[in-house]
N, C-alpha and C positions, 0 to 999 in steps of 0.2 A: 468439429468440422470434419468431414469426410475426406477423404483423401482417395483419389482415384488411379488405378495403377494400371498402365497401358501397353500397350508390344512396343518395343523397339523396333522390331524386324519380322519379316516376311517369318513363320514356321511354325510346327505344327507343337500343340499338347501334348507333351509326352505323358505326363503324370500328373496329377493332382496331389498335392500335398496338405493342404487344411483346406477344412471345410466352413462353411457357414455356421457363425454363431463360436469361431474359436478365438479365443485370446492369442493375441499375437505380438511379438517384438521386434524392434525396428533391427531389423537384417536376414529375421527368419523366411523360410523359404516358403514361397508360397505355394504354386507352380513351376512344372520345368519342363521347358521347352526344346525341340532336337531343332537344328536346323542345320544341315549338309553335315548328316552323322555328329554332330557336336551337342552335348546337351548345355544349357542356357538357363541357370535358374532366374525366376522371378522373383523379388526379395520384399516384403514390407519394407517401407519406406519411414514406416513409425512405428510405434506403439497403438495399439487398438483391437477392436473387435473386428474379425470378417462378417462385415452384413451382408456385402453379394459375391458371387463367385458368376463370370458372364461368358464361362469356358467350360465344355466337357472335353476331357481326353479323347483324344483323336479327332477334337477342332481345329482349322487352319487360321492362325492370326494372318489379319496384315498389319503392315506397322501401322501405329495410334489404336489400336480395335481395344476396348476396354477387355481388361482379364481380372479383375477384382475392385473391389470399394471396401476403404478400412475407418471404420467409424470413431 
């Protein structure tokens, strides 16, 4: 089952950390996120593959905007 993993909060991509198509574990760092000089990782939530990545670095989330799907 997929698993979708979303913004908490208003901020922008700072970095991309795995890509599409990588083995993943539940805590590893997906993306990270700056928000008022503070960085903010995005963490897998499980175990799985990255099937989608729906951020490029220097995109602006708002909170709910999808930022990954872990298969």
């Amino acid at each position: 089952m997929a698993e979708e993993i979303r913004a908490e909060m208003v901020a922008n991509v700072w970095k991309i950390v795995a890509g599409v198509g990588d083995t993943v574990a539940e805590g590893d760092t997906l993306v990270i996120l700056e928000s008022m000089k503070m960085e903010i990782p995005v963490l897998a939530e499980s175990d799985g593959t990255l099937d989608q990545l729906a951020v490029h670095e220097g995109d602006v989330v708002q909170e709910g905007d999808l930022i990954a799907v872990i298969g």
